[in-house]
DSSP file (Angstrom, degrees, kcal/mol; ACC not computed):
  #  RESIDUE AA STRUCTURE BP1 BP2  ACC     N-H-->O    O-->H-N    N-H-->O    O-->H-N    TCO  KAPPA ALPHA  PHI   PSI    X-CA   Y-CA   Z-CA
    1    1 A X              0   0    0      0, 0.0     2,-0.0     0, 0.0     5,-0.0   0.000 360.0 360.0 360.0 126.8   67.4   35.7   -7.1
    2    2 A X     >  -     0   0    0      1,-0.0     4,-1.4     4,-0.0     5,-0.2  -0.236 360.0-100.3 -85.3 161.2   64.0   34.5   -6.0
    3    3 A X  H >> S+     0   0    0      2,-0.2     3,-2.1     3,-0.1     4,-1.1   0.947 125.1  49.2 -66.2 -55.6   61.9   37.0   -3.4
    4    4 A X  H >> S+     0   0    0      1,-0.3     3,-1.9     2,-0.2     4,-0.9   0.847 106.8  50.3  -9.8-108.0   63.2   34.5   -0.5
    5    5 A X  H 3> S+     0   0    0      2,-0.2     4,-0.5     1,-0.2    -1,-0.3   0.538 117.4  41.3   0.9 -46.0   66.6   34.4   -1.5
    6    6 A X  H <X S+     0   0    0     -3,-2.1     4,-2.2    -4,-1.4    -1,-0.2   0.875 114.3  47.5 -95.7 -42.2   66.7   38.5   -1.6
    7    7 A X  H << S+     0   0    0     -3,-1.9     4,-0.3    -4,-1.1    -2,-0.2   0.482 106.9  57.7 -98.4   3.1   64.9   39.2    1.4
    8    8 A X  H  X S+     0   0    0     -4,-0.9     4,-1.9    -5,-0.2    -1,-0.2   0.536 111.9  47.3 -63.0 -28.0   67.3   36.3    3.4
    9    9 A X  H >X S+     0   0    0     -4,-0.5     3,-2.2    -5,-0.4     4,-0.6   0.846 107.6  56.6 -93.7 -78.3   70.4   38.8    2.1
   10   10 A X  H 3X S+     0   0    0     -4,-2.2     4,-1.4     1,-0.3    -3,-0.2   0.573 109.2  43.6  -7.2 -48.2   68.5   42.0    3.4
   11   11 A X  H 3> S+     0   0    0     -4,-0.3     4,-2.4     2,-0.2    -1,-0.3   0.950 113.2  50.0 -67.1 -54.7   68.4   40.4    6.4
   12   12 A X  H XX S+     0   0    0     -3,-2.2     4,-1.0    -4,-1.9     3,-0.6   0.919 111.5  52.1 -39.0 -70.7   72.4   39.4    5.9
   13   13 A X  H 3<>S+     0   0    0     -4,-0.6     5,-4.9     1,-0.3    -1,-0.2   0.744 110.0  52.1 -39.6 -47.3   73.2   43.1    5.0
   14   14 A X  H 3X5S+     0   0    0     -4,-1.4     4,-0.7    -5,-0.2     3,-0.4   0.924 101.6  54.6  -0.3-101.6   71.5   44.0    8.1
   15   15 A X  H <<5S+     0   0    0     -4,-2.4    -2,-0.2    -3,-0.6    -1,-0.2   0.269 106.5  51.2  -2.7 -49.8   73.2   42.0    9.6
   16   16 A X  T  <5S-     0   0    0     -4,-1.0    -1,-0.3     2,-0.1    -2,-0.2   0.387 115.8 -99.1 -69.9  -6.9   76.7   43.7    8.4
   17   17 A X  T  45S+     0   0    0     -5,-0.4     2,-0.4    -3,-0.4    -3,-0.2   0.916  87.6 129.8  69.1  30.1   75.9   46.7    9.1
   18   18 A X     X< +     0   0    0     -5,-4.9     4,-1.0    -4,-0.7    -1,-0.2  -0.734  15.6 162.9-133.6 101.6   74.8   47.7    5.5
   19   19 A X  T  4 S+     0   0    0     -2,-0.4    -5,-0.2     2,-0.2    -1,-0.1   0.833  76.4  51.6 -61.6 -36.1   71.5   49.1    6.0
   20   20 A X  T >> S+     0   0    0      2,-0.2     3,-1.0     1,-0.2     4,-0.8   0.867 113.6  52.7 -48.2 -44.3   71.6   51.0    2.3
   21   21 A X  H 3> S+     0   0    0      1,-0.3     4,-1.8     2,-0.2   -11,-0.2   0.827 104.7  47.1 -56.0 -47.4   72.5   47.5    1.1
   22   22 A X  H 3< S+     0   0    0     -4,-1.0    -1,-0.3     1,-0.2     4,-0.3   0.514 106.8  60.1 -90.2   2.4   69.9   45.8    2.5
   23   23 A X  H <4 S+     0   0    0     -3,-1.0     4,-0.4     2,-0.1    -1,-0.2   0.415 108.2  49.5 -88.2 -15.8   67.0   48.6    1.2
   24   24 A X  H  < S+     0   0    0     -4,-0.8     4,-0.4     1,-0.2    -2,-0.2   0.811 105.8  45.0-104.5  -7.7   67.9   47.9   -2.0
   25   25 A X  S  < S+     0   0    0     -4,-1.8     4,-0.4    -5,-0.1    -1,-0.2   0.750 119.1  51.8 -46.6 -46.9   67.8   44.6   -1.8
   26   26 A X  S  > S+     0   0    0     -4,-0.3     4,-1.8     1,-0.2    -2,-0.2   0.319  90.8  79.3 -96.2 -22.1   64.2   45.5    0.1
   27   27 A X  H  > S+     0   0    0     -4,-0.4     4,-1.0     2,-0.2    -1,-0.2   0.953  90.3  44.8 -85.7 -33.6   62.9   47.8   -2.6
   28   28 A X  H >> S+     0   0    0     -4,-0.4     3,-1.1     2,-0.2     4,-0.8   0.972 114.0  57.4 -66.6 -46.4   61.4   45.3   -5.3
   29   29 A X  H >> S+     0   0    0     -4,-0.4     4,-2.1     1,-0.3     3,-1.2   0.918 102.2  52.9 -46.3 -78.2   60.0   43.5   -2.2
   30   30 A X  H 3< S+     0   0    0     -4,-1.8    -1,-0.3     2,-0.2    -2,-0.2   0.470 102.5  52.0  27.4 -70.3   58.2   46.6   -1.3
   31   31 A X  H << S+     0   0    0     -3,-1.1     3,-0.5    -4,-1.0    -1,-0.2   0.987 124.8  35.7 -76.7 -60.8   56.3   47.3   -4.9
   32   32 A X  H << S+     0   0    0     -3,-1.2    -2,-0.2    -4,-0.8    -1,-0.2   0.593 130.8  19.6-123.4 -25.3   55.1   43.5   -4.4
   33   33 A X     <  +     0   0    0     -4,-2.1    -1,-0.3    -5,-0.3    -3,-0.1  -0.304  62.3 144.0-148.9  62.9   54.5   42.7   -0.8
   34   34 A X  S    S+     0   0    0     -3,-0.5    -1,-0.1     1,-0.2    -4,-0.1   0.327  77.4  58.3 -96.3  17.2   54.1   46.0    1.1
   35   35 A X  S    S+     0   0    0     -3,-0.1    -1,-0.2     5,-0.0     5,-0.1   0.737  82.2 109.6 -84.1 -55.9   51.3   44.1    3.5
   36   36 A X     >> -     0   0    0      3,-0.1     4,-3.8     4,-0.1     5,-0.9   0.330  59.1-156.0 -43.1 107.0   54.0   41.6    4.5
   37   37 A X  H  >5S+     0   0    0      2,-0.3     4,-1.8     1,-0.3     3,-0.4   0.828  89.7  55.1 -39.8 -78.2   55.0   42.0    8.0
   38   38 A X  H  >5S+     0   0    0      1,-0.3     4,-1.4     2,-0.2    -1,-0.3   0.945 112.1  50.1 -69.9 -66.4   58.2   40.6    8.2
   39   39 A X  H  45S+     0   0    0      1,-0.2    -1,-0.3     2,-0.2    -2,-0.3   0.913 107.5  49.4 -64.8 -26.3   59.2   43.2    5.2
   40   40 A X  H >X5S+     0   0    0     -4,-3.8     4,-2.3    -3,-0.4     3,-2.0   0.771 109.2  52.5 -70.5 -40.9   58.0   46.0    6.5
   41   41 A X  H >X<S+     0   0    0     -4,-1.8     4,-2.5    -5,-0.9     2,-1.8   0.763 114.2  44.0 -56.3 -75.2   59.8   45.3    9.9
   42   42 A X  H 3< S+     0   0    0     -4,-1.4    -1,-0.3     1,-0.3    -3,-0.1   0.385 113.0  54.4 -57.1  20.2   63.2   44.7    8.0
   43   43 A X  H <> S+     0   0    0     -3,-2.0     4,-2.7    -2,-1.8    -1,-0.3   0.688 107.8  45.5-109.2 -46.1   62.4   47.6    6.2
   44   44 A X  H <X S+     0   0    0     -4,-2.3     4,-2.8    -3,-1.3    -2,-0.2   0.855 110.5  58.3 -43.7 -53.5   61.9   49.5    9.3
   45   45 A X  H  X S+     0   0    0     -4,-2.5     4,-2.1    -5,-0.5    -1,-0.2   0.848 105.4  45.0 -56.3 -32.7   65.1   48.1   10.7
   46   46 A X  H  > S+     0   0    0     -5,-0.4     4,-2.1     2,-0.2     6,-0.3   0.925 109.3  57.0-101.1 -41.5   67.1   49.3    8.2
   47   47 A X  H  <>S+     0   0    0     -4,-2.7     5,-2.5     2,-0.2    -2,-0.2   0.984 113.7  45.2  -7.5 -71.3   65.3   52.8    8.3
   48   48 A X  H ><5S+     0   0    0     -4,-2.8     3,-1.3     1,-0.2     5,-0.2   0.881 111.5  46.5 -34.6 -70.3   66.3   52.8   11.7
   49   49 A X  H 3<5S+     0   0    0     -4,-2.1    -1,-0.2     1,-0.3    -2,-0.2   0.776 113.3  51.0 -47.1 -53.9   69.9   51.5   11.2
   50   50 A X  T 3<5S-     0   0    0     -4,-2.1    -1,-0.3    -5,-0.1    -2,-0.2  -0.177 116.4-115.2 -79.2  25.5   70.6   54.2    8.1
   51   51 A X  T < 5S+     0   0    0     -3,-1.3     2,-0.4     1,-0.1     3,-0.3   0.609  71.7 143.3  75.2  50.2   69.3   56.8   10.5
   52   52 A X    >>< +     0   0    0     -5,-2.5     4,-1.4    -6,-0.3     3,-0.8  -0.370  23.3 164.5-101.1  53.2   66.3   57.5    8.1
   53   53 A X  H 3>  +     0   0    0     -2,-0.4     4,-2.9     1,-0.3     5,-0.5   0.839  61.9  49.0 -71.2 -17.9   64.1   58.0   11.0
   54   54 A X  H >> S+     0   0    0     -3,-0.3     4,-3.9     2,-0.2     3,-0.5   0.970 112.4  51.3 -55.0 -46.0   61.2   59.6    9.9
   55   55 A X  H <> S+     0   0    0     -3,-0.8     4,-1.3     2,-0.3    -1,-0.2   0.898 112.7  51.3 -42.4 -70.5   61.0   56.9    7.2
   56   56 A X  H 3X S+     0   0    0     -4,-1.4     4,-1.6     1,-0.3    -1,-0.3   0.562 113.0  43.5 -65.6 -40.5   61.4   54.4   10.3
   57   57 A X  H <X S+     0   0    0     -4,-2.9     4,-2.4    -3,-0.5    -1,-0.3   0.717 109.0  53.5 -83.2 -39.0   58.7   55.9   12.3
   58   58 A X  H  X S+     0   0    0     -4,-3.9     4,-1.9    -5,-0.5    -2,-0.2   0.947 115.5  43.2 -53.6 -49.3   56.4   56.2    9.4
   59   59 A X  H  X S+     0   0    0     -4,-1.3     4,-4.5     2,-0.2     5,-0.3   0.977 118.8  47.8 -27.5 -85.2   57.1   52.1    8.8
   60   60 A X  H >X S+     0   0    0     -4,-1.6     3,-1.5     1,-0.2     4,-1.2   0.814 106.4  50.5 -25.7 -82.5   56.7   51.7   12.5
   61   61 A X  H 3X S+     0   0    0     -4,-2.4     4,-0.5     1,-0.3    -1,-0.2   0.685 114.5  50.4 -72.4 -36.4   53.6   53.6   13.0
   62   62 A X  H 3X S+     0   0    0     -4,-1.9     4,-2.4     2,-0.2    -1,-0.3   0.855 106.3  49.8 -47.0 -45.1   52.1   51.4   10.0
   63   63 A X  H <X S+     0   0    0     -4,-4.5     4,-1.4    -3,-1.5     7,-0.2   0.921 113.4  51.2 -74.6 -27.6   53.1   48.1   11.3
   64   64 A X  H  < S+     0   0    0     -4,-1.2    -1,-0.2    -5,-0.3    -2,-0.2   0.661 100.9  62.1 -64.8 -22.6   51.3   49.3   14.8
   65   65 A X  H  < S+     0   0    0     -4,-0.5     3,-0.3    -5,-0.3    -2,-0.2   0.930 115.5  30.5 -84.1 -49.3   48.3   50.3   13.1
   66   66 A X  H  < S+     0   0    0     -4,-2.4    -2,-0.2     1,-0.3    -1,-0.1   0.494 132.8  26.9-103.9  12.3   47.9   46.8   12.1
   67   67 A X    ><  +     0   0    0     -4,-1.4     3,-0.7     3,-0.1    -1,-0.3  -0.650  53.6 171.4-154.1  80.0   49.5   44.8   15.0
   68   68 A X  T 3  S+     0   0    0     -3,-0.3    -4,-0.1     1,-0.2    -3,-0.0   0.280  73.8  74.8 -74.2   0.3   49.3   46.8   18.0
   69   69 A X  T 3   +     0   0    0     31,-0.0    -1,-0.2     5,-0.0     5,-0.1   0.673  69.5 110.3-101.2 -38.6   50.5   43.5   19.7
   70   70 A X    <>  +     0   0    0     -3,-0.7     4,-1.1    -7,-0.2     3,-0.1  -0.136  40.0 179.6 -60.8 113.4   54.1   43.8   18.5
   71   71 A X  H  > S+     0   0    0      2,-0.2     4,-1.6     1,-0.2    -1,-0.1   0.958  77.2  51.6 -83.2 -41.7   56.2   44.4   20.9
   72   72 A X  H  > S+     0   0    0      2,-0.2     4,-1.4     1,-0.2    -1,-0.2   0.774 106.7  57.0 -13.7 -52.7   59.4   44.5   18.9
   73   73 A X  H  > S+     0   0    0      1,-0.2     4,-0.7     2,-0.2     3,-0.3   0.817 110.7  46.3 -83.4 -32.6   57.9   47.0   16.5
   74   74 A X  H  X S+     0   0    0     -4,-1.1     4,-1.2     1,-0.2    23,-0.3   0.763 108.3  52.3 -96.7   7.1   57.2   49.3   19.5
   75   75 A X  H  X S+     0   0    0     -4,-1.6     4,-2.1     2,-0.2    -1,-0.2   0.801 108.0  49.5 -85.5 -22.8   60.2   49.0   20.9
   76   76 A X  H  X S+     0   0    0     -4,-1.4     4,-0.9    -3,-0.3    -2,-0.2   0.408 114.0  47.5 -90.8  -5.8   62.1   50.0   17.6
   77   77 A X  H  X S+     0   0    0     -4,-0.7     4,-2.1     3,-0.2    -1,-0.2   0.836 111.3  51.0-107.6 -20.3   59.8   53.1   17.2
   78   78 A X  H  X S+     0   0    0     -4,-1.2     4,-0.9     2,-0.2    -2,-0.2   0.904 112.9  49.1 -46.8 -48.5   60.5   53.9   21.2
   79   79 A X  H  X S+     0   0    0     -4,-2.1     4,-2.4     2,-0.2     3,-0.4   0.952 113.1  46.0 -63.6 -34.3   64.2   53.6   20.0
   80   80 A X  H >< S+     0   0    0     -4,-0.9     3,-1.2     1,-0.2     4,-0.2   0.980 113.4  46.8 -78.0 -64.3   63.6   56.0   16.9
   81   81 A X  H 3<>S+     0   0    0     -4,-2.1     5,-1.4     1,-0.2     9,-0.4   0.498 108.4  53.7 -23.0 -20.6   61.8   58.4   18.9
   82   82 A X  H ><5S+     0   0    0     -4,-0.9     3,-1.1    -3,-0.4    -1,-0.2   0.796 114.5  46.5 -93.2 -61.1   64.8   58.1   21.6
   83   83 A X  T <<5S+     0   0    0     -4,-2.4    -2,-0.2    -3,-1.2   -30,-0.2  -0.070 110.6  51.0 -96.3  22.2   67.4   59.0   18.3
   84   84 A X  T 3 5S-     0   0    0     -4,-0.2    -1,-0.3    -5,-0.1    -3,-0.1   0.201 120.8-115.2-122.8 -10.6   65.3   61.8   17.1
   85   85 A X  T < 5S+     0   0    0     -3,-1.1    -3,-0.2    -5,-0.2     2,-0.2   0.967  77.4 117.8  54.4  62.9   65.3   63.3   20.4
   86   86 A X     >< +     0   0    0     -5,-1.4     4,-0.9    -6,-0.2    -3,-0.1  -0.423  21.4 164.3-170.6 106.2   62.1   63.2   21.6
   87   87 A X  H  >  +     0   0    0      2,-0.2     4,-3.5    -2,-0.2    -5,-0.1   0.739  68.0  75.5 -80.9 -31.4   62.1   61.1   24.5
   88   88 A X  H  > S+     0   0    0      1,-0.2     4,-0.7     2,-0.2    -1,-0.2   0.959 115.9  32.1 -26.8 -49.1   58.2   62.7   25.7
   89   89 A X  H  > S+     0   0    0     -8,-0.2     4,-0.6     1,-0.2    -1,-0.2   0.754 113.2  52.8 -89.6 -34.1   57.4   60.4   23.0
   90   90 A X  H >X S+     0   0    0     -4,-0.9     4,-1.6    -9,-0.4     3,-1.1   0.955  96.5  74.7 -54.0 -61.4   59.6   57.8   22.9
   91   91 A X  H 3X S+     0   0    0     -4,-3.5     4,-1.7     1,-0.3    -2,-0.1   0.710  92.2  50.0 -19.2 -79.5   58.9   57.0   26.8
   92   92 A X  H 3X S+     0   0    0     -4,-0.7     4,-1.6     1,-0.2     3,-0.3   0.783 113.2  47.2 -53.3 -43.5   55.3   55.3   26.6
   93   93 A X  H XX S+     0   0    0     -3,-1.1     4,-4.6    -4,-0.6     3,-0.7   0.983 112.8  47.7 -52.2 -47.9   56.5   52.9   23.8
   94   94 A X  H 3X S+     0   0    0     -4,-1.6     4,-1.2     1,-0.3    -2,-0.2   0.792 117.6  40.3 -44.7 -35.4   59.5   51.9   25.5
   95   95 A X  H 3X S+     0   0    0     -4,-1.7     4,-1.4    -3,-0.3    -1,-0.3   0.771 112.2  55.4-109.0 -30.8   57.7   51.3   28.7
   96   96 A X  H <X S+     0   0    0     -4,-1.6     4,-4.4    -3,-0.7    -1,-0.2   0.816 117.5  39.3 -84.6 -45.5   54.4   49.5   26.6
   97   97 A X  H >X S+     0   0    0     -4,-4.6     3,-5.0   -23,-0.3     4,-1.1   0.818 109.4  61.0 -61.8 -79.6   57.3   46.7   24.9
   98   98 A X  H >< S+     0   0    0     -4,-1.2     3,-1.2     1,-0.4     5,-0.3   0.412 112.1  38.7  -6.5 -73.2   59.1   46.6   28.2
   99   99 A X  H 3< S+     0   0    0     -4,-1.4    -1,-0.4     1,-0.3    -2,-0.2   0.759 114.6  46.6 -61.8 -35.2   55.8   45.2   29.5
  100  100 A X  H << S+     0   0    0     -3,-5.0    -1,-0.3    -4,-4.4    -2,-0.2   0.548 122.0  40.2 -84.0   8.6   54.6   43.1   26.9
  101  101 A X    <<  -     0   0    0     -3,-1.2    -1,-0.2    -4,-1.1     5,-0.1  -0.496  68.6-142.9-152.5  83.7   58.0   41.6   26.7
  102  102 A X        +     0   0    0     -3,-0.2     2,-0.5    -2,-0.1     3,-0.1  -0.055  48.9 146.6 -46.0 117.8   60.5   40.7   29.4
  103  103 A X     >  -     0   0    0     -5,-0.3     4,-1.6     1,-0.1     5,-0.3  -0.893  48.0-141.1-153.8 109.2   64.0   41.8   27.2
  104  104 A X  H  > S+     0   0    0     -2,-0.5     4,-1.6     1,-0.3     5,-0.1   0.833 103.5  54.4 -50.9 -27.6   66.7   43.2   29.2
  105  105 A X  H >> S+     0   0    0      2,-0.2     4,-3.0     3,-0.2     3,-0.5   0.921  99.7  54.1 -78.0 -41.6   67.2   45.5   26.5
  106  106 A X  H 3> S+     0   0    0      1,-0.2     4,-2.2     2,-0.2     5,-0.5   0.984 119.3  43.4 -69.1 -59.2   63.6   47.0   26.2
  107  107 A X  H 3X S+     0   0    0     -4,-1.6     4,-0.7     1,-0.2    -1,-0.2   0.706 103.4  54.7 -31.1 -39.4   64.2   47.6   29.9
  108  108 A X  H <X S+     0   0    0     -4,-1.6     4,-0.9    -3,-0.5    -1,-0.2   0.718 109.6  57.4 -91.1 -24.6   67.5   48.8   29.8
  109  109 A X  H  X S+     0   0    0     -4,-3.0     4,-1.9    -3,-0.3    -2,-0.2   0.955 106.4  47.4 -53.9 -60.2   65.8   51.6   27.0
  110  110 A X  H >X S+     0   0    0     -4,-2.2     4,-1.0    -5,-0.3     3,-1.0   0.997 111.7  49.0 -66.8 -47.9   63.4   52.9   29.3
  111  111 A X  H 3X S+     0   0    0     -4,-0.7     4,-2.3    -5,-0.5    -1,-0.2   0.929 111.8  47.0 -42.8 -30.4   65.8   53.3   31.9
  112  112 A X  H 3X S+     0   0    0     -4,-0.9     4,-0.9     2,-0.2    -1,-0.2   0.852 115.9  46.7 -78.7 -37.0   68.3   55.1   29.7
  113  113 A X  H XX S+     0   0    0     -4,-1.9     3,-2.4    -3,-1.0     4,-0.8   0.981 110.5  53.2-117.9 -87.1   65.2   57.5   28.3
  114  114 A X  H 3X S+     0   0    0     -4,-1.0     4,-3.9     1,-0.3    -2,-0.2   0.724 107.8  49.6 -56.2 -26.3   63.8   58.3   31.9
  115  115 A X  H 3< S+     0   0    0     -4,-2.3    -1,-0.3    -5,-0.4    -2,-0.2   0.895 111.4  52.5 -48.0 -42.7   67.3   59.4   33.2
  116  116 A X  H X< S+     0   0    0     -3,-2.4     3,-1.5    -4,-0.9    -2,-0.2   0.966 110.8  44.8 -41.3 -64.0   67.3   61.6   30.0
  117  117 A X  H 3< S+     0   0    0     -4,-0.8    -2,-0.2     1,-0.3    -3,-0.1   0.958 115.8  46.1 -37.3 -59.4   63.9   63.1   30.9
  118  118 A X  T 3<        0   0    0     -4,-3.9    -1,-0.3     1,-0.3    -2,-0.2   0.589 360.0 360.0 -88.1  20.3   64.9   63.6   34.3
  119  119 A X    <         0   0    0     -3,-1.5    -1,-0.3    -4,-0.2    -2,-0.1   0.219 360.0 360.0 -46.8 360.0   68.3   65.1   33.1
């Protein structure tokens, strides 16, 4: 299986809902192309997904350090911050994608977070 090929079934596994699946699929990728954007995001995702958040936030906070633009990537570390409980912190991403990206979803997160806070 060619790096293409592996990191197209990562996505699939994903995709199933086998996050485990899809990091080990993700881990040879990793040693060889741990610049690569797109694999650290699906790397992230599946962090995320297998409720490895620190892992997911470490990922995250990398891919923001070198694309500060992404809005995706700061909405998935607003959502891990959100599922770690600690919404303080969560808030400003959510609310940062939300604005750089109309997405009913990044929208429907910050709503869902400031009702927590003001819980």
């Amino acid at each position: 299986m060619n790096e293409i090929e592996r990191y197209r079934f990562a996505e699939r596994l994903l995709g199933m809902r086998d996050p485990l699946g899809a990091l080990m699929m993700l881990e040879p990728l990793l040693e060889e192309h741990s610049d690569d954007h797109g694999v650290q995001l699906l790397t992230a995702r599946a962090y995320y997904h297998s409720a490895q958040l620190g892992r997911a936030k470490q990922a995250l906070d990398g891919l923001l350090e070198r694309d500060p633009s992404d809005h995706y990537a700061r909405f998935l570390l607003g959502r891990t911050l959100e599922r770690a409980s600690r919404l303080d912190e969560a808030l400003p991403h959510l609310r940062m994608a939300a604005a750089m990206h109309a997405d009913p979803d990044y929208l429907d997160s910050v709503g869902r977070v400031e009702r927590k806070l003001a819980a």
